[in-house]
N, C-alpha and C positions, 0 to 999 in steps of 0.2 A: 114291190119296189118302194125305195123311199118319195116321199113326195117332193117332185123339184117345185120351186117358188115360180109362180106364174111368167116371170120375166125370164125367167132361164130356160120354160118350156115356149116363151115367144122367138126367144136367139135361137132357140133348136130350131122351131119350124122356119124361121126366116135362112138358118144356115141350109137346111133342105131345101128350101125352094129352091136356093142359088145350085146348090149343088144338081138340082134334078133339070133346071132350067141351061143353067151354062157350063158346069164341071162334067156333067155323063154324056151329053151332045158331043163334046169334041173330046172325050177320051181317044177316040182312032186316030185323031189328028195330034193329041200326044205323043201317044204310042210313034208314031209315025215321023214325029221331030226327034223324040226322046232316041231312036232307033239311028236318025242320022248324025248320030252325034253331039246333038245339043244338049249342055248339062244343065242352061236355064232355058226349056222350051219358050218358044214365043207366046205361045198359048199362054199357059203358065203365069208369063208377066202380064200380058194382058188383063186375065182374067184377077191376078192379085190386086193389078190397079183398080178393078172393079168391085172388089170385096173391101178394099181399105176403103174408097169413095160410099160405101155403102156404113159405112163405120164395122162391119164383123172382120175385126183384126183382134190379134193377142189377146183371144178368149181365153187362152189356159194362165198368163199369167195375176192372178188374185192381189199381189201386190203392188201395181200399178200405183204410180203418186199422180196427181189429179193433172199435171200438165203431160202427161206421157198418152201415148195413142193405145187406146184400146175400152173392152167392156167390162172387166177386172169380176169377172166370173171364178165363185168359189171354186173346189176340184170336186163338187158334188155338183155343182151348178154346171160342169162342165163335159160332164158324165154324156149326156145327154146330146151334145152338138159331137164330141170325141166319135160316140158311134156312128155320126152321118161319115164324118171325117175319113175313119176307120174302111169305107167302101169302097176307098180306092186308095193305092199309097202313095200317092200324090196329091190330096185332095187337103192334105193339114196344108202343104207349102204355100197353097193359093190363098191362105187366110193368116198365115206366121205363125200357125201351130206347130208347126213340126219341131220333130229333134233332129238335130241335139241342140238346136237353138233357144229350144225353150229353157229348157234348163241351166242352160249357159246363162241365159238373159236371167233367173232366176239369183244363180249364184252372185250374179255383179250387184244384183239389187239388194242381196243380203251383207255384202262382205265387200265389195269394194270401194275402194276410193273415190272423192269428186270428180278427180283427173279422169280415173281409171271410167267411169261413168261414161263421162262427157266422149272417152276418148273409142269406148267399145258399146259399151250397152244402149246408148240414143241409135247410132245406127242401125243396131241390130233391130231393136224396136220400129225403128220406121224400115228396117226390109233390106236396106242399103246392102248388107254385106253377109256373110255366111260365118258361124264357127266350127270348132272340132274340140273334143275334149280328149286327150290322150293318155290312158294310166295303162291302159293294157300292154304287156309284154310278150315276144312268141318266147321267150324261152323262161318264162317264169307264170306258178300258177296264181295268176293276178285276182285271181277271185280274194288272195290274201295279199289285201297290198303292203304287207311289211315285207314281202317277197323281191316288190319291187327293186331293180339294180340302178335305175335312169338315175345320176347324178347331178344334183344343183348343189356348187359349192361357190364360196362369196371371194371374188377380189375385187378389193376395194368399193367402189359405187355400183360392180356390177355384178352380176351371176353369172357362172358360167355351166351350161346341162351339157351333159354327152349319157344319149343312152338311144333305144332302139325302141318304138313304139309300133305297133299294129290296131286295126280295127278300130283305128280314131275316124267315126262316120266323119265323112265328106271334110274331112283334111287335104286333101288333094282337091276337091271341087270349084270349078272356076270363080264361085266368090267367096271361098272361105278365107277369110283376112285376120281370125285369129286362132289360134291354138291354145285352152287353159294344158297347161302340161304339168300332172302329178309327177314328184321324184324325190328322190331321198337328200333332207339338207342335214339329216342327223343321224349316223347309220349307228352311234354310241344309246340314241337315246331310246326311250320303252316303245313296243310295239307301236301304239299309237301316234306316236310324238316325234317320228324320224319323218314322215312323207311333208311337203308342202307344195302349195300349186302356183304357178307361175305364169301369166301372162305372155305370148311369145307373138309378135306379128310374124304372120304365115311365112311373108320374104325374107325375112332376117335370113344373114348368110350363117350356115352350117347348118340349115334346115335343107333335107334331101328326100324326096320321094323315092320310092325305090319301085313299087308297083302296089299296084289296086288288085286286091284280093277277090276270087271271087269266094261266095258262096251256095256250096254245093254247083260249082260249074256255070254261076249266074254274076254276071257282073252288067253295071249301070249305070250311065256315064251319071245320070240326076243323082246317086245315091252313091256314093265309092265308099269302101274300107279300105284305103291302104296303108301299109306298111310305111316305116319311114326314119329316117335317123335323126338323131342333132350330135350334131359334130362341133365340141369348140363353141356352142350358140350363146351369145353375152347381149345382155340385158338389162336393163336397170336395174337396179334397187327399188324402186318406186312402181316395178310389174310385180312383185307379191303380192299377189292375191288373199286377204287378209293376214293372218300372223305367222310368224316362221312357225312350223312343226304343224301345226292345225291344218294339213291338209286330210290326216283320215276323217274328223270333224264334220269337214266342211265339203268331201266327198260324198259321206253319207247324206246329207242334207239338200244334196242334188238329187242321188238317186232314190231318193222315196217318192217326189213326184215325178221322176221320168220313169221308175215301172206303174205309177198308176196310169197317166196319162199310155204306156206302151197297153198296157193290159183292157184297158178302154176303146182303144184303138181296133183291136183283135178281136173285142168281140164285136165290133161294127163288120168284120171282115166275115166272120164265124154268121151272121147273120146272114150275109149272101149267100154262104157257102149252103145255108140250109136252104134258103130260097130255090136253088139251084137243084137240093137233091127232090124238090119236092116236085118242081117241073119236069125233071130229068125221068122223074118213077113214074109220071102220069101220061107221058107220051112215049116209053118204050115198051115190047113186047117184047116176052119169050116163053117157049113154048105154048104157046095160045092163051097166055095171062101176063095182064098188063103188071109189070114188075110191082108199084105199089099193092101189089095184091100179095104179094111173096111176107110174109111171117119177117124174114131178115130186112129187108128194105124197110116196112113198119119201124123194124127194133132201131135201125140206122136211125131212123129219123125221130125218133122218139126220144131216145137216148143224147143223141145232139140237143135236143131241145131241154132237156131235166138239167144236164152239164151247164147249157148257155147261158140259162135263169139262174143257177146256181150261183153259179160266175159273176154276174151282174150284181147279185144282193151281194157278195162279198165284197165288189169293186167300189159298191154305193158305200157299204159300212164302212171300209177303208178312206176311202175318200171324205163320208162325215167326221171321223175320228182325227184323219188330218186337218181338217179345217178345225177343229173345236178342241181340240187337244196337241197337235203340233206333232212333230215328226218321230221324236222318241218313242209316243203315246202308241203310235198307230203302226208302229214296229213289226210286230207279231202278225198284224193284216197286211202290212204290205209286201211280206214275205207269205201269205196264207196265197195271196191270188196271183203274185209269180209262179206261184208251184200250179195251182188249181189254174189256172188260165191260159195257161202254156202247156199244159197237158191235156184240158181241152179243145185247143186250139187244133193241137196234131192230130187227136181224135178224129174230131170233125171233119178236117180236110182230110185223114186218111178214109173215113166213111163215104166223103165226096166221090174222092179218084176211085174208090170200087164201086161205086153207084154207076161212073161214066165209062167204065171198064179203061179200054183202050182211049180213047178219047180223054181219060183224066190224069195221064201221065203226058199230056201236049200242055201245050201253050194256048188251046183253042180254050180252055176253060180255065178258072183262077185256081185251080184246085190245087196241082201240082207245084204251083210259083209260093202258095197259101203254105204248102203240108214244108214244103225247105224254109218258109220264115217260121212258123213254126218249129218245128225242131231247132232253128237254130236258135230261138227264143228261150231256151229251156236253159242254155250258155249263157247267153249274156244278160248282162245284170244280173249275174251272181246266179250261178247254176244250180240246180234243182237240189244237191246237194248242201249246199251251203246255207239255203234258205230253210232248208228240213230241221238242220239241227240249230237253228236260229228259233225255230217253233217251239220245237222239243224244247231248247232251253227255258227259252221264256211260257212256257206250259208249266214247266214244274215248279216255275218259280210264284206260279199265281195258284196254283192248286192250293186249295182249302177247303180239299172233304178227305183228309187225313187219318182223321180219327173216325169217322165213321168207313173210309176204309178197312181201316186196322179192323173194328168190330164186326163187318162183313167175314172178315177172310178168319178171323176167331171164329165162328160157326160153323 
């Protein structure tokens, strides 16, 4: 691993004390708010009140300006607190880590306006309110957002969007107060240069919910994907989110730290999941030998652990490249450990549930809830596909053993 700076391995162990002291104590009493309905448990706030008064708030964002709340931890420096986080999927909200906020708060600090600042990003930063970021489409393959059909077009002082989004996380959630909404303000101009992003307060009228998605038959009142329209929705001039057309730009610019930060996450989760097969094989029997004794259970557990380390050193490389090179540079990794991390991920929790047999397709263990974020991890943020030939390309573009190629295959 790389070596974190002594003050990033002190946040880590301070964010685990909290987390092992106050966040895993009252998980059942989550579970148990989160179950009757509650989409901000009481827990929840409570305990955030107690992480902010602690000062471990908005560790993932790096570019913090010196009067804004938080420890402005690089995305290497952050590597390390993400896995505590990563243990529960609730466990970022209690400290303002989570998405899609993070990134949201991201974008505003890169690209928006003083108003636009003042008006979204301080609250979100002190916790106040919740976002959604919405480019995804059901009837278009949005992994190419010149696909996109959603329409932003200008009268006069204002904009007006009509198009149909899906799987904008916690769009529908009882504090999300804004929606960044990707759409096409140029459908004449080049692939790049037709989308831009737009500001949209959640209540504006012609904004409609239509229903909260599940996945894979799992739905969550803390966590919604729904579905949703804008109809006729009018807006200012002054909600463009940096420049017209610059929305693929400034799209991409989000999403390289929100699959590092997701990919960090997972393998905090991937870490239980091993813990789990390791106890699960030491206290069961069949045929008169303790399962850890089985050749297959070994290779389970083995093979999870070479994947998870694997994972790790790429997520660290990615993460140093981003902080010291910036978002273009680290391109090639941040699509290397989308691919690698998300197919470790499904690995592992599928080696889980057949460790647990019957027991690992319940609810009684994470394995099952773990192997459906997984797989659907492999979709979003740009699907396994997309990232492949994102590799490929940028592989051949850096290859330079050409010629000694060539005089290999002469022989």
């Amino acid at each position: 691993m790389l070596e974190l700076p002594e003050r990033a391995l002190e946040i880590r162990d301070q964010v685990n004390d909290f987390f092992q002291r106050r966040i895993l104590p009252n998980h059942s009493l989550w579970l148990e708010q989160a179950a009757a309905g509650q989409a901000q448990p009481e827990i929840e706030q409570t305990l955030r009140a107690e992480a902010k008064a602690l000062g471990l708030w908005n560790m993932a964002l790096p570019r913090l300006a010196d009067d804004e709340p938080g420890l402005r931890l690089s995305n290497l420096e952050f590597t390390g607190v993400a896995e505590v986080l990563g243990r529960l999927e609730w466990a970022s909200r209690v400290f303002n880590c989570h998405a899609p906020d993070v990134p949201n708060m991201e974008l505003l600090q890169l690209f928006a306006s003083d108003a636009q600042k003042q008006r979204w990003l301080y609250p979100l930063l002190e916790g106040d309110i919740g976002s959604a970021f919405a480019m995804t489409e059901p009837y278009e393959a949005s992994s190419d957002p010149s696909n996109l059909t959603t329409r932003i077009h200008r009268e006069g002082d204002q904009y007006v969007i009509n198009g149909r989004k899906w799987f904008a996380s916690n769009a529908s959630h009882a504090n999300c107060e804004l929606l960044v909404v990707v759409g096409v303000t140029d459908p004449e101009a080049s692939r790049s240069k037709r989308q831009s992003l737009v500001l949209v307060p959640r209540n504006t009228p012609g904004v409609e919910m239509v229903r909260d998605l599940p996945v894979f038959d799992h739905r969550s009142p803390t966590n919604t994907h729904p579905e949703f329209t804008l109809t006729d929705v009018r807006v200012p001039i002054a909600n463009l989110l940096g420049e017209q057309g610059a929305g693929f730009a400034i799209g991409q610019a989000r999403l390289g730290p929100a699959r590092l930060h997701h990919c960090m996450r997972a393998i905090g989760e991937c870490e239980v999941l091993i813990s789990l097969m390791v106890l699960r094989s030491q206290e069961r029997s069949t045929f008169g030998k303790r399962i850890d004794e089985y050749s297959s259970t070994q290779a389970a557990i083995s093979f999870s652990r070479i994947e998870l380390d694997q994972c790790r050193l790429l997520v660290q490389q990615a993460a140093h490249l981003l902080d010291t090179m910036g978002n273009k540079a680290a391109r090639k990794q941040i699509s290397m450990i989308k691919v690698a991390v998300a197919n470790s991920y499904q690995n592992i929790a599928d080696r889980a549930i057949q460790l647990y047999g019957a027991r690992g397709v319940t609810n009684d263990t994470p394995a099952a809830r773990a192997f459906a974020k997984a797989r659907a991890f492999r979709i979003y943020d740009g699907p396994d596909e997309v990232h492949l030939q994102t590799i490929a390309r940028l592989e051949a573009g850096e290859q330079e053993l050409g010629q000694m190629v060539h005089y290999l295959s002469e022989r």
